[in-house]
TORKOL-4160 file (C-alpha; in steps of 0.2 Angstrom, whole numbers, padded with zeros to 4 digits, m for minus):
348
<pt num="1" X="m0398" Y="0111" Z="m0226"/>
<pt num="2" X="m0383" Y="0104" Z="m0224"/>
<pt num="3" X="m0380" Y="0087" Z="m0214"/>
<pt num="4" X="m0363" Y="0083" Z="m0204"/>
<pt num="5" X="m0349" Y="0076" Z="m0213"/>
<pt num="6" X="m0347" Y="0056" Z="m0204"/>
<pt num="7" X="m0330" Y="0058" Z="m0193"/>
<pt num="8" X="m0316" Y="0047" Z="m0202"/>
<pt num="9" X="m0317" Y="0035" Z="m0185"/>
<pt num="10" X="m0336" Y="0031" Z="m0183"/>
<pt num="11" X="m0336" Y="0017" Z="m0183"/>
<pt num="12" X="m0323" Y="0016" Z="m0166"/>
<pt num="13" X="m0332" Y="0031" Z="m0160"/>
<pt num="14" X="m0347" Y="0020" Z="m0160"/>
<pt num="15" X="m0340" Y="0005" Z="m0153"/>
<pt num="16" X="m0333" Y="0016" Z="m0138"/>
<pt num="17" X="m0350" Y="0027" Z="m0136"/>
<pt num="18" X="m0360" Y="0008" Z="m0135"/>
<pt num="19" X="m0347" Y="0003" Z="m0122"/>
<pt num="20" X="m0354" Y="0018" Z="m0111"/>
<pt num="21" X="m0370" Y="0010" Z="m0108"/>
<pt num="22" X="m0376" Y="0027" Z="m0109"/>
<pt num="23" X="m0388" Y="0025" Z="m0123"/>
<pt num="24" X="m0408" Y="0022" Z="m0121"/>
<pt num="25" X="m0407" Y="0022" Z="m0101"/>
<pt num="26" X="m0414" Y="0030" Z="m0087"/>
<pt num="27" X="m0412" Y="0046" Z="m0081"/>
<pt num="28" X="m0398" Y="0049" Z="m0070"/>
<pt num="29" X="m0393" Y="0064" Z="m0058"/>
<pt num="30" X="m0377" Y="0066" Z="m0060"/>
<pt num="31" X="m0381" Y="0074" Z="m0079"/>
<pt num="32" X="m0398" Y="0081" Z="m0075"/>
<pt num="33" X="m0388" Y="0094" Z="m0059"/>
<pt num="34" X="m0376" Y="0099" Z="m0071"/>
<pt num="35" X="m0391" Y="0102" Z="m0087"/>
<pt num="36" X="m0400" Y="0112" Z="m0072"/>
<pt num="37" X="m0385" Y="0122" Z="m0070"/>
<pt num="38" X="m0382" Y="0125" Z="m0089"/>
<pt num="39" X="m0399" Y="0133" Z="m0090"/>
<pt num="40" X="m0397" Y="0145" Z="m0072"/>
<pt num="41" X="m0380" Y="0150" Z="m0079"/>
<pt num="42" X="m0386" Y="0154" Z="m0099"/>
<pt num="43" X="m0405" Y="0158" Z="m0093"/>
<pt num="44" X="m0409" Y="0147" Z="m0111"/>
<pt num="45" X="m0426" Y="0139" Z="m0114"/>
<pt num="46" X="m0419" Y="0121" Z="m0121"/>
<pt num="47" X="m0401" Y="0112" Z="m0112"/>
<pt num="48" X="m0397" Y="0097" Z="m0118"/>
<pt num="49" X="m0384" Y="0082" Z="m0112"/>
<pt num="50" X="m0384" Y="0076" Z="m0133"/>
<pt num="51" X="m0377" Y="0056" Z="m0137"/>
<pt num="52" X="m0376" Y="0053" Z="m0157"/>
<pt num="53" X="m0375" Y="0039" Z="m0162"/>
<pt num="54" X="m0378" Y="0029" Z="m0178"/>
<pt num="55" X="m0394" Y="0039" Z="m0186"/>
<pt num="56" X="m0400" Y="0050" Z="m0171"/>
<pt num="57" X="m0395" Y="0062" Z="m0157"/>
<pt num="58" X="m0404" Y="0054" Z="m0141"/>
<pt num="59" X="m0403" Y="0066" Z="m0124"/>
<pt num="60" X="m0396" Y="0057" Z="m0110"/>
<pt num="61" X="m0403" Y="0074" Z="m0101"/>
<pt num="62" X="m0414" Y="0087" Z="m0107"/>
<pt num="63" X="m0424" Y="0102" Z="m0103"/>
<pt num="64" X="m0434" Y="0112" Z="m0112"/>
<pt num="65" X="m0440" Y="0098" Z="m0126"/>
<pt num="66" X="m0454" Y="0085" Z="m0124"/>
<pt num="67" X="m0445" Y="0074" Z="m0133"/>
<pt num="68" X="m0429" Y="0063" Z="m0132"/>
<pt num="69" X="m0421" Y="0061" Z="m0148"/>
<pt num="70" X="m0420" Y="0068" Z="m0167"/>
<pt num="71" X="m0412" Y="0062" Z="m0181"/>
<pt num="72" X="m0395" Y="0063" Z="m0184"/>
<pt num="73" X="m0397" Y="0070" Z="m0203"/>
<pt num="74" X="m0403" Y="0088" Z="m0195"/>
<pt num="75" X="m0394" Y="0088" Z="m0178"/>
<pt num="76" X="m0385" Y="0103" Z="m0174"/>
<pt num="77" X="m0375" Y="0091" Z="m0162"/>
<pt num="78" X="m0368" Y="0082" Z="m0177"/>
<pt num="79" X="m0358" Y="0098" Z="m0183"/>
<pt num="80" X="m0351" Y="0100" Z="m0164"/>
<pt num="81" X="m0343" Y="0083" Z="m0163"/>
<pt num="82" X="m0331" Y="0087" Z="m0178"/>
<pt num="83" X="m0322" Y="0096" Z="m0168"/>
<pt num="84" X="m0315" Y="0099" Z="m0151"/>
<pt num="85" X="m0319" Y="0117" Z="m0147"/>
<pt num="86" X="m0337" Y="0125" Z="m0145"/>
<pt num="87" X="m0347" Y="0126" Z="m0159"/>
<pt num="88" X="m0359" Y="0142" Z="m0159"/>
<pt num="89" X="m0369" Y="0146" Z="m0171"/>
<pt num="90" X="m0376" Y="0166" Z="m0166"/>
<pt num="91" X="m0391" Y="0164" Z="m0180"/>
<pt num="92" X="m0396" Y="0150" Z="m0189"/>
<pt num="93" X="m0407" Y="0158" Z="m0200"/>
<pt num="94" X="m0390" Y="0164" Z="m0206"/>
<pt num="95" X="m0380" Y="0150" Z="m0208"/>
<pt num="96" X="m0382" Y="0142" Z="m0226"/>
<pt num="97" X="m0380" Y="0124" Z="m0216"/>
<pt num="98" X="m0396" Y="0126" Z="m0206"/>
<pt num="99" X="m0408" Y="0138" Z="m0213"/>
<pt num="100" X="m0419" Y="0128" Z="m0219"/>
<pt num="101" X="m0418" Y="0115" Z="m0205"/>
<pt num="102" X="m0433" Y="0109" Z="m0200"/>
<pt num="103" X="m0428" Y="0115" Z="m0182"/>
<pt num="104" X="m0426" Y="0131" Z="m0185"/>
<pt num="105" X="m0441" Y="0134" Z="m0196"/>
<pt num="106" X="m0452" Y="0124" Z="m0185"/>
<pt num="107" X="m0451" Y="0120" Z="m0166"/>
<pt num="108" X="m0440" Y="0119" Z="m0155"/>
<pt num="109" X="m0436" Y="0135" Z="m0164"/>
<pt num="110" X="m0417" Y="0135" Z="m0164"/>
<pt num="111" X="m0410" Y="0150" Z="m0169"/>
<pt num="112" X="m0394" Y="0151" Z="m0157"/>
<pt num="113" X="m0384" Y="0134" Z="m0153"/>
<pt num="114" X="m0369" Y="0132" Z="m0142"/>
<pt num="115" X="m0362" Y="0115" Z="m0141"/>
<pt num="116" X="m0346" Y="0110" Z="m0130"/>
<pt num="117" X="m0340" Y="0092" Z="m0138"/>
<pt num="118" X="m0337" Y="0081" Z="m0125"/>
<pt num="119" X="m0328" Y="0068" Z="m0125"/>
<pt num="120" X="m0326" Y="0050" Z="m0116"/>
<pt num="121" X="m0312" Y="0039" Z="m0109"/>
<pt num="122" X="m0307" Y="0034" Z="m0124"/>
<pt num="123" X="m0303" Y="0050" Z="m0132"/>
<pt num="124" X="m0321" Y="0049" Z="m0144"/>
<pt num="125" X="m0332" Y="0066" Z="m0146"/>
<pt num="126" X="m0348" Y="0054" Z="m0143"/>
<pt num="127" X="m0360" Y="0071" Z="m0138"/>
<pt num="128" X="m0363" Y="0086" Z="m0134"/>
<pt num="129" X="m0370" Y="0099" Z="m0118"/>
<pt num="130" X="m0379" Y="0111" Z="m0128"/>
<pt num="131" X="m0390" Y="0127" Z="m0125"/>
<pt num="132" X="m0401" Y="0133" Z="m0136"/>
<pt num="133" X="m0413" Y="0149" Z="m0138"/>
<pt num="134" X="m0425" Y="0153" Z="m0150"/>
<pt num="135" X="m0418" Y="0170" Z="m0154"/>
<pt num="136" X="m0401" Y="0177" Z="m0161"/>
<pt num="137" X="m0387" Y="0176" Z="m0148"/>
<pt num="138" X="m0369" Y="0180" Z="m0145"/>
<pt num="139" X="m0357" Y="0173" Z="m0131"/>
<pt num="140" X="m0344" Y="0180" Z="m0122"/>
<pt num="141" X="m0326" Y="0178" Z="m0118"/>
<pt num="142" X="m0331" Y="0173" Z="m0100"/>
<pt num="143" X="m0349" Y="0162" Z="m0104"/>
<pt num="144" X="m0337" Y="0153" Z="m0117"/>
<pt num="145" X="m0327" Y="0149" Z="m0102"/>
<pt num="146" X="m0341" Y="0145" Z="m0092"/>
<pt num="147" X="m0348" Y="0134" Z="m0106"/>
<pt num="148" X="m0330" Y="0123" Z="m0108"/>
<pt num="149" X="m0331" Y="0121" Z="m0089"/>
<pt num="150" X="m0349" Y="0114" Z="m0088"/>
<pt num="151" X="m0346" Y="0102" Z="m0101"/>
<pt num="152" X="m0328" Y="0096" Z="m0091"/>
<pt num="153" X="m0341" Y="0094" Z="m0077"/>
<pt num="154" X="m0351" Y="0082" Z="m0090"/>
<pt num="155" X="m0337" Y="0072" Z="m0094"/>
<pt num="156" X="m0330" Y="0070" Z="m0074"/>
<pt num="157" X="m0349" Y="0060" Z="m0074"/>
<pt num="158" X="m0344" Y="0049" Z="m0088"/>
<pt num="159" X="m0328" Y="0044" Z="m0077"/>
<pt num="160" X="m0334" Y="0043" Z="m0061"/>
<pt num="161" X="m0353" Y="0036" Z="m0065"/>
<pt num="162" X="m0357" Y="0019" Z="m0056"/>
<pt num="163" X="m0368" Y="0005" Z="m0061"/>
<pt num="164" X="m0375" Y="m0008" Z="m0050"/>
<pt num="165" X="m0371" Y="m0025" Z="m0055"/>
<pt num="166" X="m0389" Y="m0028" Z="m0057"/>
<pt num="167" X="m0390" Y="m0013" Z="m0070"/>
<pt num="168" X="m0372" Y="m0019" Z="m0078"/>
<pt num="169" X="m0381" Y="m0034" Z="m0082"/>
<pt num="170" X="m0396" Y="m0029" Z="m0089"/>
<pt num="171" X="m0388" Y="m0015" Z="m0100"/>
<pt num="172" X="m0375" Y="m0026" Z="m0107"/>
<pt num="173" X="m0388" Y="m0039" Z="m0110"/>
<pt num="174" X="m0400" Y="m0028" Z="m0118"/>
<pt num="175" X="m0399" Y="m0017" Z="m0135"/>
<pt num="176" X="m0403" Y="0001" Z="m0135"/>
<pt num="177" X="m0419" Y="m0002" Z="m0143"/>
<pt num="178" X="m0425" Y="m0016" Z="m0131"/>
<pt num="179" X="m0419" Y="m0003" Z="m0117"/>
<pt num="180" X="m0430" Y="0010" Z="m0123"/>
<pt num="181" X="m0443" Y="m0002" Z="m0124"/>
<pt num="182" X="m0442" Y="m0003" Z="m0106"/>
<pt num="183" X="m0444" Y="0018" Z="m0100"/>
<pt num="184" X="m0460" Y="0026" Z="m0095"/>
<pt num="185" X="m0461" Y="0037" Z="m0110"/>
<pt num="186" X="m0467" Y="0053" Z="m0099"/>
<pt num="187" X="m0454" Y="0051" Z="m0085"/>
<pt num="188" X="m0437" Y="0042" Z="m0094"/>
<pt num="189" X="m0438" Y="0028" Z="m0081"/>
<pt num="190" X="m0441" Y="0012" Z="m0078"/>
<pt num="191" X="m0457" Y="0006" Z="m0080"/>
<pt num="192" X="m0466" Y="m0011" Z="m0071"/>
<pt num="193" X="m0459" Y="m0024" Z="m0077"/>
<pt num="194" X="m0442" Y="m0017" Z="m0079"/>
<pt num="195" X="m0445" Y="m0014" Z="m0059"/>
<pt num="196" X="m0450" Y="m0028" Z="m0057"/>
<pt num="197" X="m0436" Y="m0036" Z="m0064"/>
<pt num="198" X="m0422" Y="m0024" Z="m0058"/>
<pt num="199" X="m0427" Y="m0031" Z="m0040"/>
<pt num="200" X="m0427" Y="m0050" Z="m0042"/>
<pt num="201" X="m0412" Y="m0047" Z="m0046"/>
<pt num="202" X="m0404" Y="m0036" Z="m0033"/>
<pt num="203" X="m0414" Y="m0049" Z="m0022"/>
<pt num="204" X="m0402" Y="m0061" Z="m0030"/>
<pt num="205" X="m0386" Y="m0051" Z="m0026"/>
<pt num="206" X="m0391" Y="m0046" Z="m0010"/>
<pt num="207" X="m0395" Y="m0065" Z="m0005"/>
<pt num="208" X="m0376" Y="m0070" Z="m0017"/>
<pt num="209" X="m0367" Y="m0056" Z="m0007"/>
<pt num="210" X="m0375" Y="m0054" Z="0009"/>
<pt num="211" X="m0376" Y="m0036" Z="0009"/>
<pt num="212" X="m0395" Y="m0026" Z="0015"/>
<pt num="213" X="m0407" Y="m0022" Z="0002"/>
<pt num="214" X="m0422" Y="m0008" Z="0002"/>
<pt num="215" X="m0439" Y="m0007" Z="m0006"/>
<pt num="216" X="m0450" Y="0011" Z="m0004"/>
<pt num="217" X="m0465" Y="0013" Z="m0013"/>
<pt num="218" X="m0470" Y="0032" Z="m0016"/>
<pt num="219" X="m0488" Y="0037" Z="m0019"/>
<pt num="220" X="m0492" Y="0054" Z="m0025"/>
<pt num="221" X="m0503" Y="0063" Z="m0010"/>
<pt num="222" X="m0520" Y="0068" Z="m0020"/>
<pt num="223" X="m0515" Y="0066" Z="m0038"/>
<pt num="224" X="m0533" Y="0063" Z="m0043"/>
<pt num="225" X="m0540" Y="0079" Z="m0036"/>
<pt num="226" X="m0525" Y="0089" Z="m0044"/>
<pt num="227" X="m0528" Y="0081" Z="m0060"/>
<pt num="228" X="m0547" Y="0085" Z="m0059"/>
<pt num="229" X="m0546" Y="0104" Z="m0052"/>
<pt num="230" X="m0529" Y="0108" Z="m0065"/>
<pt num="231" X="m0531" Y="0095" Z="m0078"/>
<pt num="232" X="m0520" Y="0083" Z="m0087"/>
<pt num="233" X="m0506" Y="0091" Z="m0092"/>
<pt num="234" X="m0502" Y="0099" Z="m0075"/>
<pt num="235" X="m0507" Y="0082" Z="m0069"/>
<pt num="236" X="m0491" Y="0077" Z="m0080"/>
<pt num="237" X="m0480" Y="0090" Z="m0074"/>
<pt num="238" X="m0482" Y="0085" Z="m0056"/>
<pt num="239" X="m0478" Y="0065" Z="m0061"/>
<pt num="240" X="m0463" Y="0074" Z="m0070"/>
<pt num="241" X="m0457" Y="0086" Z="m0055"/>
<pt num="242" X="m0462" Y="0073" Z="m0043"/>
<pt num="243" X="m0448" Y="0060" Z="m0050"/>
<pt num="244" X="m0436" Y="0073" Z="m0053"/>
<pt num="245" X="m0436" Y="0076" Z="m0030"/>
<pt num="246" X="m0434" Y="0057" Z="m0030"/>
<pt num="247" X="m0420" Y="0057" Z="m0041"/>
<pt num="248" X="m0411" Y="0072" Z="m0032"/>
<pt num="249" X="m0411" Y="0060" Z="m0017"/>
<pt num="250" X="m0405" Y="0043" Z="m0025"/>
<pt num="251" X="m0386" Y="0036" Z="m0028"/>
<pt num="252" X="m0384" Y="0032" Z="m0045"/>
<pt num="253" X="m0384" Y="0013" Z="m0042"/>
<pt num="254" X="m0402" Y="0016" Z="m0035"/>
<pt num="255" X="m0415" Y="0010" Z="m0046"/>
<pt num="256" X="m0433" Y="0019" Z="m0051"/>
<pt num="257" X="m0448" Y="0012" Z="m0059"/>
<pt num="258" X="m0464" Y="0017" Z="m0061"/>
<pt num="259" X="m0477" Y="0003" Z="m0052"/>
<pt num="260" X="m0492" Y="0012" Z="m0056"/>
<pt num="261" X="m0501" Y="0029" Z="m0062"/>
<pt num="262" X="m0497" Y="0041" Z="m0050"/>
<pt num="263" X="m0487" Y="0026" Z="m0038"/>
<pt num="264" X="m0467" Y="0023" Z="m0039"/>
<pt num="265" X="m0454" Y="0010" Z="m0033"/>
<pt num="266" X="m0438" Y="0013" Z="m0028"/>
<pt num="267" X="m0424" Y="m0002" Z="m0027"/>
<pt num="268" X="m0409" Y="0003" Z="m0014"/>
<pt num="269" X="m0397" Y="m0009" Z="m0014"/>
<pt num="270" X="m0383" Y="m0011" Z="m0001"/>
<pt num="271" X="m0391" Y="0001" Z="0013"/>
<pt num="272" X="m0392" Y="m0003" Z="0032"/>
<pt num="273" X="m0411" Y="m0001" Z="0040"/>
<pt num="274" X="m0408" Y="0016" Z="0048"/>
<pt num="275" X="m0401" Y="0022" Z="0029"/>
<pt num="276" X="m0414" Y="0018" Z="0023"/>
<pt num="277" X="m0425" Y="0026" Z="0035"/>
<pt num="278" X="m0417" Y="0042" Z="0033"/>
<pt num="279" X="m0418" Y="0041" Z="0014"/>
<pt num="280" X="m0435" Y="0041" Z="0013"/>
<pt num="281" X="m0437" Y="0054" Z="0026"/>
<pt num="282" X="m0426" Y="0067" Z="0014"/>
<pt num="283" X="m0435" Y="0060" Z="m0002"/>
<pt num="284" X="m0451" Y="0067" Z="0008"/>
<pt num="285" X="m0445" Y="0082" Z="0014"/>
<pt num="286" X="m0441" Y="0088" Z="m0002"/>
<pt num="287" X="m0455" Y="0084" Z="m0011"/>
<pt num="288" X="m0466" Y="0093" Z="0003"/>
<pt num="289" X="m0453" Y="0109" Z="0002"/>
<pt num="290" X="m0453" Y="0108" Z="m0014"/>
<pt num="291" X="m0471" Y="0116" Z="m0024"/>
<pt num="292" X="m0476" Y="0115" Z="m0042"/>
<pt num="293" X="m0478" Y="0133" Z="m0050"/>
<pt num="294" X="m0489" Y="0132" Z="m0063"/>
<pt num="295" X="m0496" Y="0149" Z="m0072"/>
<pt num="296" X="m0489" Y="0159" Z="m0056"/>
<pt num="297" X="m0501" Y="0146" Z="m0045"/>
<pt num="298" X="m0490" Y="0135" Z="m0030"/>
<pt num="299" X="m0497" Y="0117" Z="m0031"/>
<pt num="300" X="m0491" Y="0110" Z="m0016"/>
<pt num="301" X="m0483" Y="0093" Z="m0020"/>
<pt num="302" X="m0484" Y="0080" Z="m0006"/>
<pt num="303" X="m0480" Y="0059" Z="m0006"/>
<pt num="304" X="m0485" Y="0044" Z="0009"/>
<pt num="305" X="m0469" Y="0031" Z="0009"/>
<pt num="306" X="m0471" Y="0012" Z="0014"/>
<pt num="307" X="m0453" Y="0006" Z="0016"/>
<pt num="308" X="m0447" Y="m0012" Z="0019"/>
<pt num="309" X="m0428" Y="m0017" Z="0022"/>
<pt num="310" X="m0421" Y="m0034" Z="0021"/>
<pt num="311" X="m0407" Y="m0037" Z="0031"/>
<pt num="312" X="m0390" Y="m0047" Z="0024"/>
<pt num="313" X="m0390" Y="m0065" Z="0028"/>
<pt num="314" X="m0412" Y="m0062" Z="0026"/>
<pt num="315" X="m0422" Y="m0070" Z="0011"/>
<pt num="316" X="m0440" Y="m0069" Z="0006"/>
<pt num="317" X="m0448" Y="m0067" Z="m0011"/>
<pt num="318" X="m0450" Y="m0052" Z="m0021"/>
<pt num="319" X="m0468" Y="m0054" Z="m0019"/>
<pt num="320" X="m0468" Y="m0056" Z="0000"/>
<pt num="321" X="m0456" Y="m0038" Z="0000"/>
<pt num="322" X="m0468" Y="m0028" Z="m0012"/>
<pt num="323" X="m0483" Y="m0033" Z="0000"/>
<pt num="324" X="m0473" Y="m0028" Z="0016"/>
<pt num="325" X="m0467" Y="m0010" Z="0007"/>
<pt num="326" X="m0485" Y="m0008" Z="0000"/>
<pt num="327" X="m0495" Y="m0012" Z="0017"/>
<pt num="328" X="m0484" Y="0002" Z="0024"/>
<pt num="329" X="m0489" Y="0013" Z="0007"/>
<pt num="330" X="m0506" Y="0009" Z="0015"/>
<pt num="331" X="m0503" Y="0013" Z="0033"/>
<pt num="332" X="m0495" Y="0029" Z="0028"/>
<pt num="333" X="m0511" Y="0034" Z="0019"/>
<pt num="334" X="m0523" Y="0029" Z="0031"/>
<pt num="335" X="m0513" Y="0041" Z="0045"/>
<pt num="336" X="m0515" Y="0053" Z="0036"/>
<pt num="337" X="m0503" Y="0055" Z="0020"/>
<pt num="338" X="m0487" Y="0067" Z="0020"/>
<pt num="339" X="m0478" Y="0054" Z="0032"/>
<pt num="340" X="m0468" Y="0037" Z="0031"/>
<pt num="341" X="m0473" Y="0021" Z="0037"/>
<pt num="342" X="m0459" Y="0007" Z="0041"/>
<pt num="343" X="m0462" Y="m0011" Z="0039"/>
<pt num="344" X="m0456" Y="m0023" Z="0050"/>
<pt num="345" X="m0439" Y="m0029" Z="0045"/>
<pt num="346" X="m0434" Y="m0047" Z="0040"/>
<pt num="347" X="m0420" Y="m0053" Z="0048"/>
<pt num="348" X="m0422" Y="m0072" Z="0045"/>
């Protein structure tokens, strides 16, 4: 096996990729659509949106692996950031550099590897979009094409991607290991006291710049009857599905956290009443439209919502506004599940 040579600029192509704030953070939308994408277009088991850094490759996006990083030294990823054109290797049990990679030998199994370097504003490779498939492959003219586009599409999210002050705050002040510290390690997001504290302070902004906040709490429907009839790891798969309807829904200045087992709060800053309203009405509907298939069986997935909104120029305290989006959480059940129950706005 063969490791990647180090790029002759590491260490600014390390100083530009820390700048991102990509590294060790939640997952975001804006890369998961175009991973989901990747892997309709190529029809591959494993796509990957791949950061390297100092001694790993970390997946700020990832399908088809159950876990989010690997080190560096055996990265396929590493290679592809030398250059700047696709790096495709058709059959790594081939390849002198990676025959006796532990990933090819053992799982994930990677025996075919297309990776599009991408690069960031300041001109750095600081990743890759990969596919991966665990047998021998070749690409074409037109799905190298394809390929170079989907990771242009990458890229335009590193450009255009928008933090909430309250998330600038908390990434700048915090380390990538201190961040990781702070994801659910099944769903990549926030879990309680990150919440926790993501709110106080989008309370704080709201109350500095007079602008709206929202708070929803989401309760999985049933989750304790779909865990004891299909067992944990379906139970899992849900919770994993279940956050990913959420996230279709959110901006990406939203904030996610994990409250409890099978319960979720969601953080919408700088949304009137009847936004928010509508939100969580589309965060609903497409988690009811929206089954889980597991071994050919349709597992229909189904949430209760207890919304609160805060209005500009209004102040209370974070506990107050969890107890107002939760005794909606509790209404919502209590009429039955499947619907969304609205809390009585502060205004004063």
């Amino acid at each position: 096996m063969l490791s990647a040579p180090i790029p002759s600029n590491e260490d600014d192509r390390i100083a530009s990729l820390r700048k991102m704030l990509l590294l060790s953070t939640p997952d975001e939308e804006g890369f998961d659509r175009v991973v989901r994408m990747t892997k309709r277009v190529f029809n591959v088991p494993i796509v990957l949106v791949s950061l390297i850094d100092e001694n790993r490759q970390w997946f700020k996006s990832c399908m088809g692996l159950p876990v989010r990083e690997t080190g560096r030294d055996i990265s396929f990823c590493g290679h592809a950031i030398l250059g700047d054109d696709l790096f495709v290797i058709p059959d790594a049990r081939q390849d002198i550099r990676f025959a006796d990679n532990p990933l090819v030998l053992d799982a994930p199994y990677v025996i075919f590897y297309a990776g599009r370097p991408l690069k960031n504003a300041d001109g750095h490779n600081v990743g890759t979009l990969c596919i991966i498939d665990h047998s021998p492959r070749e690409l074409s003219d037109d799905e190298r094409c394809c390929l170079k586009d989907l990771g242009s599409w990458v890229e335009q999210v590193f450009l255009t991607r928008e933090l909430s002050e309250s998330q600038q705050m908390m990434f700048d002040e915090l380390c990538e290991v201190k961040r990781a510290s702070l994801l659910d390690p099944l769903l990549n997001i926030w879990h309680r006291g990150a919440i926790m504290d993501l709110l106080k302070r989008e309370m704080a902004r709201a109350g500095r710049s007079h602008m709206p906040l929202a708070l929803m709490m989401v309760d999985v429907d049933y989750f304790k009857h779909i865990n004891d009839e299909y067992g944990h790891p379906v139970g899992d798969q849900l919770l994993i599905e279940f956050v990913r309807m959420i996230k279709f829904c959110l901006r990406s200045y939203d904030h996610l956290g994990r409250y409890g087992g099978d319960e979720f709060i969601i953080v919408l800053p700088d949304i009137q009443h009847e936004h928010a309203i509508e939100k969580a009405n589309a965060i609903l509907r497409l988690i009811q439209n929206s089954p889980l298939l597991i071994n050919q069986q349709s597992i229909v997935m189904s949430a209760s919502i207890g919304l609160a909104t805060m209005a500009a120029e209004a102040s209370c305290s974070a506990n107050d506004f969890i107890q107002r989006a939760d005794d909606a959480l509790l209404l919502a059940k209590k009429q039955g599940r499947g619907r969304v129950e609205i809390a009585q706005s502060v205004k004063h």
